[in-house]
C-alpha positions in Angstrom: 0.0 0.0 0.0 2.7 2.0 0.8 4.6 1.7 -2.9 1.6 2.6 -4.3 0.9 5.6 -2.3 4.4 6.5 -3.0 3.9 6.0 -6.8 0.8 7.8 -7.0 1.9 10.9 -5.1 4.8 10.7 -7.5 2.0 10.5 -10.1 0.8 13.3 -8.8 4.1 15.6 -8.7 4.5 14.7 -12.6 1.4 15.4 -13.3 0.9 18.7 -12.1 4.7 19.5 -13.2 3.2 19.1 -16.8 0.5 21.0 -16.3 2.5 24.0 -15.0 4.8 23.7 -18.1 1.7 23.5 -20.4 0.0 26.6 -18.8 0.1 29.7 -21.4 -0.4 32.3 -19.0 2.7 34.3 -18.0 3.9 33.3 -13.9 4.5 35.6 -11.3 6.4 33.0 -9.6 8.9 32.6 -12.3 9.0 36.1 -12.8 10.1 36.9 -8.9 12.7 33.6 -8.9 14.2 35.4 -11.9 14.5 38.1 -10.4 15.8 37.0 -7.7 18.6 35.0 -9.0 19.2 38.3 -11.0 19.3 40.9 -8.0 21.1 38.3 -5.9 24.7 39.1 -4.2 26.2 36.2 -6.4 25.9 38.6 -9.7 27.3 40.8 -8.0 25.0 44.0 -9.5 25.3 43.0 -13.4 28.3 45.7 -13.7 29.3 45.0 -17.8 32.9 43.4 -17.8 33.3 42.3 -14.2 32.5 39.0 -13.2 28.7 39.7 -12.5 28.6 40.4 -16.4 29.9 36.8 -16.9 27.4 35.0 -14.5 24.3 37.2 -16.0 25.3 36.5 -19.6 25.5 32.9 -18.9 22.1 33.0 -17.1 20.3 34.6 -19.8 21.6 32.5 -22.4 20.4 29.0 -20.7 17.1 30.5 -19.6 16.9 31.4 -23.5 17.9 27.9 -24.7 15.8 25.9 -21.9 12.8 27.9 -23.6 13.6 26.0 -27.0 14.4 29.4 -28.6 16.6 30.5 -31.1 20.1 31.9 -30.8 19.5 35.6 -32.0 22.3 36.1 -34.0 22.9 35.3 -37.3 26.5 33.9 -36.8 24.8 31.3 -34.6 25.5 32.6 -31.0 22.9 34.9 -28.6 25.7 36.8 -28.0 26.5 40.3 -29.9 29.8 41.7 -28.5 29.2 45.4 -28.0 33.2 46.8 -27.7 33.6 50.0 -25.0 36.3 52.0 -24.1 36.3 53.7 -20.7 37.6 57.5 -20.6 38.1 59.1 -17.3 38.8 63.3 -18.8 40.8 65.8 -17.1 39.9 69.5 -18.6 40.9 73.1 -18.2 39.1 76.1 -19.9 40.2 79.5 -20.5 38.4 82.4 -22.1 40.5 85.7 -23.4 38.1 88.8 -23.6 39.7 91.8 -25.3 43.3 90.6 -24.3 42.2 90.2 -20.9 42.5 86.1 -19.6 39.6 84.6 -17.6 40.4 81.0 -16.5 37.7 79.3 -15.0 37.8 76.6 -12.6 36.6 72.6 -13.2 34.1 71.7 -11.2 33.1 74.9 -9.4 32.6 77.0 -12.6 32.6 74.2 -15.8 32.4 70.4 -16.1 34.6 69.3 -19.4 34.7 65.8 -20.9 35.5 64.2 -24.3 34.2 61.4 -26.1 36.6 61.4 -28.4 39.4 57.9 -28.3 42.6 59.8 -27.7 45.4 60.9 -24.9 45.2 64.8 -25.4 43.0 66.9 -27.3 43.8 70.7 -27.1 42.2 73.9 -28.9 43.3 77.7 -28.9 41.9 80.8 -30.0 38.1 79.0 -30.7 35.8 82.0 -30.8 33.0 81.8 -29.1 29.2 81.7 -30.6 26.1 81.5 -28.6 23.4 79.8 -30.3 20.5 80.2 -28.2 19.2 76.7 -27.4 21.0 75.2 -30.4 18.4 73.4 -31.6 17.4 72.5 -35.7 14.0 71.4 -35.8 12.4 71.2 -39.6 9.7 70.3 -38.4 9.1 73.5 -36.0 10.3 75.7 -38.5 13.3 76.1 -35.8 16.8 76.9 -36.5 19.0 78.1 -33.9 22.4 78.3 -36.1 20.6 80.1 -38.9 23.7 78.7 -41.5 26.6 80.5 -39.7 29.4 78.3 -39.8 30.7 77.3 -36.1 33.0 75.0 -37.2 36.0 74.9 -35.3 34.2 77.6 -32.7 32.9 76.9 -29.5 29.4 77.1 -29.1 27.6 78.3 -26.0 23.7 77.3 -25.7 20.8 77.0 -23.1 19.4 74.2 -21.4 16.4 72.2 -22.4 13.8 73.0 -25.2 13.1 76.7 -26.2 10.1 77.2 -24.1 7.6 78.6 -26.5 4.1 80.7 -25.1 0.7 79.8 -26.5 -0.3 83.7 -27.0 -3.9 82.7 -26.2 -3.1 80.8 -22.7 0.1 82.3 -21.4 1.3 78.7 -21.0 3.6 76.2 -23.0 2.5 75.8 -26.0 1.9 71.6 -26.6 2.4 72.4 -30.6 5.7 73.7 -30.2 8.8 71.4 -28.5 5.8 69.2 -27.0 4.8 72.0 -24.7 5.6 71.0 -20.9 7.5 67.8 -22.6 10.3 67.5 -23.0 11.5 66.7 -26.9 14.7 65.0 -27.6 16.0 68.7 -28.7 16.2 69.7 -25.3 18.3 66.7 -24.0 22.3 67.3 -23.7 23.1 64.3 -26.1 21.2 66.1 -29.0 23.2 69.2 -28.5 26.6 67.7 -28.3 25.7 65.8 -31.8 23.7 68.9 -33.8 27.2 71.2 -32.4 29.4 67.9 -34.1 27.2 67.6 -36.7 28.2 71.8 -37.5 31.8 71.0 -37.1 32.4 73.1 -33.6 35.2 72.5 -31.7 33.3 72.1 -28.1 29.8 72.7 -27.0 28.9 74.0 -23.8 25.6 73.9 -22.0 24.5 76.5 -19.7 23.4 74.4 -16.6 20.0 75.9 -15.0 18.5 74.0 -11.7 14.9 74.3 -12.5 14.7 73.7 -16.6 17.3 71.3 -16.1 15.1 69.1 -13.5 18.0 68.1 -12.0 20.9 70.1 -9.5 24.4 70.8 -11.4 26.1 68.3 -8.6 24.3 65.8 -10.7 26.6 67.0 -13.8 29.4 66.6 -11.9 28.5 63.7 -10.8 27.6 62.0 -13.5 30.6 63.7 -15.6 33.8 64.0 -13.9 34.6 60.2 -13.7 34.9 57.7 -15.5 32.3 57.5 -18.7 32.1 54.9 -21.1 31.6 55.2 -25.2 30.9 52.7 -28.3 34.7 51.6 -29.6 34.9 52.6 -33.3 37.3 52.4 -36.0 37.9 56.2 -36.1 38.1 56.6 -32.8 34.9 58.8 -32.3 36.7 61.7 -34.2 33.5 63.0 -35.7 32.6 63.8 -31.9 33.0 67.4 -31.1 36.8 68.0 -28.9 35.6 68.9 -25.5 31.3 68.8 -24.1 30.8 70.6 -21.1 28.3 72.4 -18.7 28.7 76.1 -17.4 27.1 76.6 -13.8 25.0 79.9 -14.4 27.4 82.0 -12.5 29.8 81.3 -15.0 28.1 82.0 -18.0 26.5 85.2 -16.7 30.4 86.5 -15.7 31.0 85.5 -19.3 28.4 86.6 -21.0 29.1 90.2 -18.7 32.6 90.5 -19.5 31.4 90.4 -23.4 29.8 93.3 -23.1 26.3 91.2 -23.1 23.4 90.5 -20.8 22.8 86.5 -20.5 19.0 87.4 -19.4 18.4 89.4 -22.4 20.2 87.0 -25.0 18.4 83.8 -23.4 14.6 86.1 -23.4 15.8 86.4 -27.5 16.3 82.6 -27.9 12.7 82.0 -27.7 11.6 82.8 -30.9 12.2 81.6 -34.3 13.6 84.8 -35.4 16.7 84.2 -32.7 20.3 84.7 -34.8 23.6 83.7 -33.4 25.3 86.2 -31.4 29.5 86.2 -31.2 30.4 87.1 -28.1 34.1 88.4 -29.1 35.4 85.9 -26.8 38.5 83.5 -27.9 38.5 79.8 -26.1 41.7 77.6 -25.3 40.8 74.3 -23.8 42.6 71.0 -23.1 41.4 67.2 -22.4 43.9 64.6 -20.9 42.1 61.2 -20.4 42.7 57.6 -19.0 41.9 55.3 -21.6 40.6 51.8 -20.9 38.8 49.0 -23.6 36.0 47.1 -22.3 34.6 44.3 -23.8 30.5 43.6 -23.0 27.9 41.3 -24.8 24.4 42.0 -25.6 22.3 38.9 -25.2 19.8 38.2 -28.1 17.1 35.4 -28.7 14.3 34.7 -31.6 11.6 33.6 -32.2 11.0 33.0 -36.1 7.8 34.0 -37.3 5.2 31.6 -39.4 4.4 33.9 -42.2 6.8 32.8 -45.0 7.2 36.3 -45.8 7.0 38.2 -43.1 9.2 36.2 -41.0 12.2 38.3 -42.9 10.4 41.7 -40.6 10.9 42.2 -37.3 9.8 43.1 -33.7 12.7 43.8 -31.6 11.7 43.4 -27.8 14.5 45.0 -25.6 15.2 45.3 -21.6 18.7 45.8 -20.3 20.6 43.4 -18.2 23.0 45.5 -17.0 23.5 47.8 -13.5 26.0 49.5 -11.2 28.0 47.2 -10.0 30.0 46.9 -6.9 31.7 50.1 -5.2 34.6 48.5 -3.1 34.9 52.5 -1.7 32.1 52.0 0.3 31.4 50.6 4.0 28.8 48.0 4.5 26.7 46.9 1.5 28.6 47.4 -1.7 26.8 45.8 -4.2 24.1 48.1 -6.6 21.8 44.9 -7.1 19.7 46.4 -8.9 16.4 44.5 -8.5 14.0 47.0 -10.0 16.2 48.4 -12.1 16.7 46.4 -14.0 16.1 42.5 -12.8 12.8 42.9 -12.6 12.9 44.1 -16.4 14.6 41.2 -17.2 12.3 39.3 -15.5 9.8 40.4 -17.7 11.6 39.9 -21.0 12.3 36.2 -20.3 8.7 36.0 -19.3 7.2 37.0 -22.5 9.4 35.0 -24.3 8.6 32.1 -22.2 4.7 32.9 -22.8 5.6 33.2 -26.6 7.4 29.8 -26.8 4.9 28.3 -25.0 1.7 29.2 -26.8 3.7 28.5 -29.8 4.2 24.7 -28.8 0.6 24.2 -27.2 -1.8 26.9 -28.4 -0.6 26.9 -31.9 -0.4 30.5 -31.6 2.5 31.5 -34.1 3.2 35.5 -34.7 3.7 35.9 -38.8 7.1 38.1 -38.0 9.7 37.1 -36.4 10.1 38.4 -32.7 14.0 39.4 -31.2 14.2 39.3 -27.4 17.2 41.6 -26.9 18.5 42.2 -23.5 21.3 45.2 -23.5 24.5 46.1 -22.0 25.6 49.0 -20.6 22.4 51.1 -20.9 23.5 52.8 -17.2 26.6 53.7 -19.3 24.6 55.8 -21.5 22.4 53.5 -23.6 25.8 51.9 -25.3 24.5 48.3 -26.0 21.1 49.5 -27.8 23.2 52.8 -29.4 25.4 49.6 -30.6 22.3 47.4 -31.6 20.6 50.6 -33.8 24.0 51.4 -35.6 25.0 47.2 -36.0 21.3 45.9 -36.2 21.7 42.1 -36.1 18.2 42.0 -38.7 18.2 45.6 -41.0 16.5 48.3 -39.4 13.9 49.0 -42.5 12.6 45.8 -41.8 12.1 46.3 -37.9 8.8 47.0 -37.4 9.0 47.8 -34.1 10.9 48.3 -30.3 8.8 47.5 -27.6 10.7 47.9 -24.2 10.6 47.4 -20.6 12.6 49.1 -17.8 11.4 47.8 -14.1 8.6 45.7 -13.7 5.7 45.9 -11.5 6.6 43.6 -8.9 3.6 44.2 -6.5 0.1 43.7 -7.4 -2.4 43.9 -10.7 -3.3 47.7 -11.6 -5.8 49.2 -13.6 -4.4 51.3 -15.9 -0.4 50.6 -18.2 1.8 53.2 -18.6 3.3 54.6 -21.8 6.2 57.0 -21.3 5.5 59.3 -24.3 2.1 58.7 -25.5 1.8 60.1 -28.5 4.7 59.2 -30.3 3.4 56.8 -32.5 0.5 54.7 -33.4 1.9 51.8 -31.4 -0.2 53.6 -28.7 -3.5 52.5 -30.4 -2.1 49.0 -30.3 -1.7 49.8 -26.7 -4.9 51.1 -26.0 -6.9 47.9 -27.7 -4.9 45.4 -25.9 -5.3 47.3 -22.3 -8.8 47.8 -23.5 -9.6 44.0 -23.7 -8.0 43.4 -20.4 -10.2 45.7 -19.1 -7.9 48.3 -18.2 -6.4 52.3 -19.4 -3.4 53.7 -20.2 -2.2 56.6 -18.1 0.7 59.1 -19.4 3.9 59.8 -18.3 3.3 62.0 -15.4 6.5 64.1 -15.5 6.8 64.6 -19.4 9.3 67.3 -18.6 11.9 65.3 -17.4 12.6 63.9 -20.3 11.8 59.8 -19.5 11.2 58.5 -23.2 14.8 59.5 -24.2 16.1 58.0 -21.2 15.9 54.1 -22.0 17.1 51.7 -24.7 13.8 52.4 -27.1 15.4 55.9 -27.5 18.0 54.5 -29.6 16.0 52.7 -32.2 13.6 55.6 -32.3 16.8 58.0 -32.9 17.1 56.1 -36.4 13.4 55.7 -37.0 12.1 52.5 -35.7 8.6 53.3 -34.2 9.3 52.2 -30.7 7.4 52.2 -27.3 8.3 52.5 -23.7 6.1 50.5 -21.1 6.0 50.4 -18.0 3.8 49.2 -14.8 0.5 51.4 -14.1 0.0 54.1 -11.2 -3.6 52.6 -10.5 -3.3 49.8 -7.9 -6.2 47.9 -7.7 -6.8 47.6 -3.8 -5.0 50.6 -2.9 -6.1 53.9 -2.1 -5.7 56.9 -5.1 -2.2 58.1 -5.2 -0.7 55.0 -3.8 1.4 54.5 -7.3 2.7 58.1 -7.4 3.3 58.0 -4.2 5.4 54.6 -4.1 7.0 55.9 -7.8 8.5 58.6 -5.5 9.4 57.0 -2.4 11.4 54.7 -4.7 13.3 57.2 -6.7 14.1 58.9 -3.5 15.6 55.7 -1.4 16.5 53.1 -3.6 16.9 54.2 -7.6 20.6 53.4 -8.0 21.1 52.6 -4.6 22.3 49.5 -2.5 19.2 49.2 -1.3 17.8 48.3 -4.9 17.1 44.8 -3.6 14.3 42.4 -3.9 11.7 43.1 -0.8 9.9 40.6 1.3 6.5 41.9 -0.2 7.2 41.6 -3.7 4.9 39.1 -5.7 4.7 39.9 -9.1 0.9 39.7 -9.5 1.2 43.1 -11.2 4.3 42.1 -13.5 2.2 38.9 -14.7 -0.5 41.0 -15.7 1.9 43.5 -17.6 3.4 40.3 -18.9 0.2 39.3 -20.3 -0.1 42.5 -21.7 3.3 42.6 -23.4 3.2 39.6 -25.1 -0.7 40.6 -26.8 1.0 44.1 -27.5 4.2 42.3 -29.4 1.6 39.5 -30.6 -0.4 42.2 -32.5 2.2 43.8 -34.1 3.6 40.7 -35.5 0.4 39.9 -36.9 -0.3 43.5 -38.3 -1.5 44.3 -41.9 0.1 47.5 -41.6 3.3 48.5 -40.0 3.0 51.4 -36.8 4.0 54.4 -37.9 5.2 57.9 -36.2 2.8 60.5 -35.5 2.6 63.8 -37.9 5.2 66.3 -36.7 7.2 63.3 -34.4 11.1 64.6 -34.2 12.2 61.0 -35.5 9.5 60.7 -38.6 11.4 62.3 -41.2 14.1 59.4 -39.8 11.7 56.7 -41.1 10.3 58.6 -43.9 13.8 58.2 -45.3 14.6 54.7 -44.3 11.9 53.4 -45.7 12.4 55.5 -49.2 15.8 54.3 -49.4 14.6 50.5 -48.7 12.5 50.9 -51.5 15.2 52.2 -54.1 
């Protein structure tokens, strides 16, 4: 009686073990074991080229075979090396006004890097141009250099987006720059690259608190140690010399010393009509840098679509792997672990492609286009491993229908509502919207357009070349919880944990919430694999003109 008690509990086990493997629905217990193992002390915070880079690697690449898929690169592999070089700059700038010198001081009056691969970079007698907010926008009718050449010139500009009045409401207006959002004109990787696109020498940004969002110890911060670029043959020489940020002071002694008034010039930079102004000035700067190669790996999956023919188009789903690392300089804890940011992402991306797999094998449900499951390196180095991606796309990028990504996951429970940071960019949100709508639930907006969030993830970087993409992440509208109990938790998190040690998996977390989201993900990416008709940008979107001419060219 025993034996057979034995055998049928064994029965049992076996049984139910199948039936868990055969279940379609995405698992909020495998999502929080991923993320554990993810977030745990062992990977030692994910930092690219460090052991914890090796372990996570490893681990995404026999979760991705244990699901039966494919390796994602054409070679054979799901690995796509992604080559970085580290450079730690060490700058001084000087200004000569009328013969008269006026040194200013790094750190307490300017923060100078380059991006450019070399030991030394050095410039004299650059003269100085401010261009307003040094933005060209077709689109907007905008042009801030007005075709005066700059090249070899340093090039002074403002902060942010030009802030442009609706004349009827006294407020921003939302048909200019996105109104209280921010575009991708007004963020300090769009001015570096429209100044090297002119040909200047250096570009510096005039650092204000409130436009900004953010305090100037932030710049230094983020900017006077070690930064990390893409490792290319010309050794980034296209890049302008030096990119920098005056701290208002600065500028305004500056600006004083030319014989202008900073307050007037900026008030005259809001408005189409705005010219560049030389300010007489002559700039002499230096960069020494520390040079270091890294070698990281991006970590890439498939799933071939059904559709004879539209198997060769694409759906590229993307969530980086990758966090801070381990800071030996500090006492106690010293690992950045990273759990929300981005294990819990992660989490999510090797849950959809587990629901994917799965319905393929027992629901017959087989998208037409092939899906990518691309999880990124060194996106807390500056979006590096998608930059690489977009610019050494693994399938061509006129045949990419789409980027759908994740950053953090919602780890608690189901909410009503899904979150789009920047609605509005494309018609992916109407994809959205159905697939929310048929789980009975809304989609809420980014709640702080003005900082910026939709050029701040891995998506950015396919949108930059045109690839309609969409950044999702976990509603505001907790089902159970009182009204303002998702803002409120958004903040406390940003405020005590986001990159901080104590980014760690809680006791409370239960992914009910990211199972949902999963759900909802792998519909979203579902439907556009099946679409008749590819998403496209919306009328007057910064990157449209991108795709416009992408897909002319494919069709030459």
């Amino acid at each position: 009686m025993k034996t057979k008690l034995l055998l049928l509990a064994a029965a049992c086990t076996t049984s139910l073990a199948l039936a868990e493997v055969r279940s379609t629905a995405p698992s909020a217990d495998r999502m929080l074991a991923r993320a554990k193992i993810l977030a745990s002390d062992e990977f030692e915070g994910r930092g690219p080229a460090t052991p914890g880079e090796e372990k996570t690697v490893a681990y995404l690449v026999s979760e991705f075979k244990k699901m039966g898929l494919e390796p994602g690169n054409p070679n054979g592999t799901y690995i796509q090396d992604v080559p970085l070089v580290g450079i730690t700059s060490t700058p001084t700038l000087s200004f000569s006004i009328g013969g008269k010198a006026m040194p200013l001081t790094n750190i307490n009056d300017f923060v100078g890097f380059t991006t450019r691969v070399v030991k030394h970079v050095e410039q004299k007698d650059s003269d100085v141009v401010f261009v307003g907010y040094g933005v060209v926008a077709p689109e907007y009718n905008w042009d801030d250099y007005k075709g005066v050449d700059v090249r070899g010139k340093t090039v002074v500009m403002l902060v942010n987006d030009p802030p442009v009045l609706d004349p009827a409401t006294g407020q921003l207006d939302p048909k200019v720059f996105g109104g209280k959002a921010m575009t991708y004109y007004g963020r300090w990787m769009y001015k570096y690259e429209i100044a090297a696109a002119k040909g200047a020498a250096a570009c510096i940004i005039v650092h204000e608190t409130i436009p900004a969002a953010y305090p100037y110890a932030v710049v230094v911060a983020s900017n006077s140690r070690e930064n990390f670029t893409l490792r290319t043959p010309d050794g980034n020489a296209g890049h302008i010399a030096l990119s920098g940020w005056f701290t208002l002071d600065a500028a305004q002694r500056l600006f004083a010393a030319c014989g202008q008034d900073y307050l007037k010039l900026k008030q005259s930079a809001v408005s189409r009509d705005f010219h560049p102004v030389a300010l007489g000035a002559k700039a002499a700067f230096t960069v020494d840098t520390t040079l270091r190669n890294v070698d990281s790996k991006n970590v890439v999956a498939k799933l071939t679509g059904s559709d004879p023919k539209l198997r060769n188009e694409y759906v590229v789903y993307s969530a980086h792997w990758d966090h801070l690392g381990r800071n030996p300089a500090l006492t106690g804890d010293q690992i950045y672990n990273g759990a929300d940011d981005n294990a819990s992402g992660c989490a999510m991306l090797l849950e959809v492609a587990q629901t994917l797999s799965l319905r393929q094998v027992y629901a017959k449900a087989h998208p037409k286009r092939t899906v990518v499951f691309l999880s990124i390196t060194a996106e807390e180095k500056g979006l590096l491993g998608s930059r690489f991606y977009a610019r050494n796309p693994l399938y061509p990028l006129d045949h990419t229908v789409a980027n759908v990504n994740t950053d953090g996951a919602n780890y608690y429970g189901p909410t009503s509502d899904v979150r789009i940071i920047g609605l509005g960019a494309s018609t992916l949100d109407d994809d959205a919207a159905d697939v929310a709508k048929g789980q009975g639930r809304t989609i809420t907006p980014d709640q702080a357009p003005e900082k910026g969030s939709y050029y701040r993830s891995d998506h950015f970087e396919f949108a930059k070349l045109g690839v309609p993409a969409i950044y999702v992440k976990r509603g505001l509208n907790y089902v159970g919880q009182p009204a303002g109990w998702g803002v409120k938790f958004e903040a406390e998190f940003d405020l005590k944990d986001y990159h901080k040690v104590t980014d760690e998996v809680k006791p409370d977390w239960t992914f009910g919430g990211g199972a949902q989201d999963a759900e909802f993900l792998t519909q979203l990416i579902t439907r556009v694999a099946n679409t008749d008709t590819w998403p496209t940008w919306r009328p007057g979107n910064e990157f449209k003109s991108k795709r416009d001419a992408m897909m002319a060219g494919a069709k030459q």
